[in-house]
C-alpha positions as a LaTeX table, in Angstrom:
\begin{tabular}{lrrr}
\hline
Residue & $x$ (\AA) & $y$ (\AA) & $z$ (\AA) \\
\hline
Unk1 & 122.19 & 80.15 & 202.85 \\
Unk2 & 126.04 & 79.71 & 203.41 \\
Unk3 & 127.92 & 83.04 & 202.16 \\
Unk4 & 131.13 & 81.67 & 200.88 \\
Unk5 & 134.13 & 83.17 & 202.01 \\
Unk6 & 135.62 & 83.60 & 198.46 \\
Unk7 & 134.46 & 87.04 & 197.22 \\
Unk8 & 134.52 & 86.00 & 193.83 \\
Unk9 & 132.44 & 83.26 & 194.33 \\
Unk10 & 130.27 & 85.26 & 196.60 \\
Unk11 & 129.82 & 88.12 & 193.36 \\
Unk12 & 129.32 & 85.41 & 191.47 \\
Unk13 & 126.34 & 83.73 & 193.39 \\
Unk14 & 124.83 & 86.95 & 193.81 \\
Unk15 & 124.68 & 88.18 & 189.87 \\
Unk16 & 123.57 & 84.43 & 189.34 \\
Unk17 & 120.84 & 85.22 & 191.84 \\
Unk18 & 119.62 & 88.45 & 190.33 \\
Unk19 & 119.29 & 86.91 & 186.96 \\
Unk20 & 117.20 & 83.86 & 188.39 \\
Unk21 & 114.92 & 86.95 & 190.38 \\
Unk22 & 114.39 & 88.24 & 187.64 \\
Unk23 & 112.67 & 85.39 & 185.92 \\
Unk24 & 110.41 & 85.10 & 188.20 \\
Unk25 & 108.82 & 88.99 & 187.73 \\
Unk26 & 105.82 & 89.65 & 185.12 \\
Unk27 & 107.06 & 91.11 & 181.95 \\
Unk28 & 106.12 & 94.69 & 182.26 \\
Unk29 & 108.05 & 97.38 & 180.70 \\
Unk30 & 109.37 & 98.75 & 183.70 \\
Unk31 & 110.71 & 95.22 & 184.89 \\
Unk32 & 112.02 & 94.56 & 182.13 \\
Unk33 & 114.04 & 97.86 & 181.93 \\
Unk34 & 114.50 & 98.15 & 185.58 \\
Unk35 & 115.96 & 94.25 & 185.07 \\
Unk36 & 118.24 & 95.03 & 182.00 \\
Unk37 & 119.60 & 97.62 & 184.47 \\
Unk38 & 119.94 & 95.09 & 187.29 \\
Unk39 & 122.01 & 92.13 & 185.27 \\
Unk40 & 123.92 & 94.57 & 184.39 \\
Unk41 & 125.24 & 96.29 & 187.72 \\
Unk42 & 125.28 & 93.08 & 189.84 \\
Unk43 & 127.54 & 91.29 & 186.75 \\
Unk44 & 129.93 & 94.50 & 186.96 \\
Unk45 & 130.39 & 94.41 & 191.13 \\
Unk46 & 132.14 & 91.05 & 190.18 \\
Unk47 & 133.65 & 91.49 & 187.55 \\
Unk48 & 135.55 & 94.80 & 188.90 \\
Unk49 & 136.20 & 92.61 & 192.16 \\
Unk50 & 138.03 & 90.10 & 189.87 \\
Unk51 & 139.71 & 93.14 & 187.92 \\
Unk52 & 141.08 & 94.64 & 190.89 \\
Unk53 & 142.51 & 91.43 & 191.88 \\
Unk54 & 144.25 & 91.59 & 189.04 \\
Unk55 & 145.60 & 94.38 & 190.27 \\
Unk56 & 148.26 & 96.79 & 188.05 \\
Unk57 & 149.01 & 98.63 & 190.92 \\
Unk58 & 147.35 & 99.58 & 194.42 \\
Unk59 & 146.10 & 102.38 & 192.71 \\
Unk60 & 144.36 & 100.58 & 190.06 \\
Unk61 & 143.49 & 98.24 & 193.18 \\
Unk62 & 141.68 & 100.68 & 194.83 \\
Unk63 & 139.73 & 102.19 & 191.43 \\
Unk64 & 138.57 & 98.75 & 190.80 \\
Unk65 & 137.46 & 97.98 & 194.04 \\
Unk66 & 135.79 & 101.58 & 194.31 \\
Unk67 & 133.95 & 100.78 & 191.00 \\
Unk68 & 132.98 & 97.78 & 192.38 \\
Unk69 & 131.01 & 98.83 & 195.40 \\
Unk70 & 129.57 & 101.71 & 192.98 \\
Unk71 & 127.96 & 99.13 & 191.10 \\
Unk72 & 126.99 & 97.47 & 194.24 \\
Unk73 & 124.98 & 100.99 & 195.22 \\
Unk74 & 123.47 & 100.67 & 191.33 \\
Unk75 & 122.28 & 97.16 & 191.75 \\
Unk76 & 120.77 & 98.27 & 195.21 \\
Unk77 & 118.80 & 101.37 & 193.69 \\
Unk78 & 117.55 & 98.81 & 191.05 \\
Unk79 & 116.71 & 95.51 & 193.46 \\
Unk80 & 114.55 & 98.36 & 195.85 \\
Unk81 & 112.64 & 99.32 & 192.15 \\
Unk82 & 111.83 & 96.60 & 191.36 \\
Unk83 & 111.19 & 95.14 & 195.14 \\
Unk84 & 108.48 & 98.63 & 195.39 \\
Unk85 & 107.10 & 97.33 & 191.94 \\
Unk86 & 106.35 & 93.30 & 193.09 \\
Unk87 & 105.44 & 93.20 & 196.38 \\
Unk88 & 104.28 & 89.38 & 195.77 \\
Unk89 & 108.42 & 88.30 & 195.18 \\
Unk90 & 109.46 & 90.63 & 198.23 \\
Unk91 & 111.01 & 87.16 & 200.18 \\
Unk92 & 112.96 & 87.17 & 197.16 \\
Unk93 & 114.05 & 90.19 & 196.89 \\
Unk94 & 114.67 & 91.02 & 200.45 \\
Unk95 & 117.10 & 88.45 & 200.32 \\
Unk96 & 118.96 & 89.88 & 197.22 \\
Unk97 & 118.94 & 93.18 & 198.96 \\
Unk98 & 120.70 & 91.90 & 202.56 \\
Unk99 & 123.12 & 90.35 & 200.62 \\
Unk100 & 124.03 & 93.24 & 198.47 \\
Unk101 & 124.34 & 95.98 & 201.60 \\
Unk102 & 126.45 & 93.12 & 202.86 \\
Unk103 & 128.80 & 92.90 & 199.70 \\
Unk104 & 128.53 & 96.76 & 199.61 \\
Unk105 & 129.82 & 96.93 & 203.47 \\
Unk106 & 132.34 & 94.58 & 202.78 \\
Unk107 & 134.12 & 96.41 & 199.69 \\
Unk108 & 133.99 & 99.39 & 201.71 \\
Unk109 & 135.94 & 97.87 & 204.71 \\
Unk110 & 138.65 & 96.50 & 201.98 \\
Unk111 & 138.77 & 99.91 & 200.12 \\
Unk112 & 139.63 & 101.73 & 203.74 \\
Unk113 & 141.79 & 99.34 & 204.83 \\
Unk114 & 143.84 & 98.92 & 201.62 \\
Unk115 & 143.93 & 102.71 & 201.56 \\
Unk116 & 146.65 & 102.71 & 204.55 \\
\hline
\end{tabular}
């Protein structure tokens, strides 16, 4: 797959993903928990991305961007859960997880460079 360059877009496509992963898993307690958890976190990395390009100030900049790659660690802890817990969707979720080290490695990178 194509990352787009746009961030936004690229948040976007991932959350999308996440929720369309998550269709796919049995409806056990736990994934359906461990699921609630994960639309949540992967909507919030870009929604804070889009916050903090609204940016008040480069403080503000750099608390919404530093919220956003916390949310990006959340949705990781919660894709590897749920990866453990269905081994038969792991091509799935691999996928979902590359992507969101790579989103997570990119926020970083803008967080140090915007903080000089």
């Amino acid at each position: 797959m194509n990352k787009p360059y746009d961030l936004e877009e690229r948040t976007f496509l991932f959350a999308r993903e996440c929720r369309l992963y998550i269709k796919t898993l049995p409806k056990t307690a736990s994934n359906i928990e461990d699921g609630k958890q994960l639309i949540r976190s992967s909507g919030s990395v870009g929604a804070n991305y889009i916050e903090a390009n609204e940016k008040l100030s480069d403080k503000d900049l750099a608390f919404r961007l530093k919220i956003a790659r916390k949310e990006a660690k959340e949705s990781k802890y919660w894709l590897r859960l749920l990866h453990d817990l269905n081994t038969d969707q792991n091509t799935y979720s691999e996928s979902l997880l590359i992507e969101i080290e790579q989103l997570r490695k990119i926020l970083s990178t803008i967080i140090t460079k915007t903080a000089h």
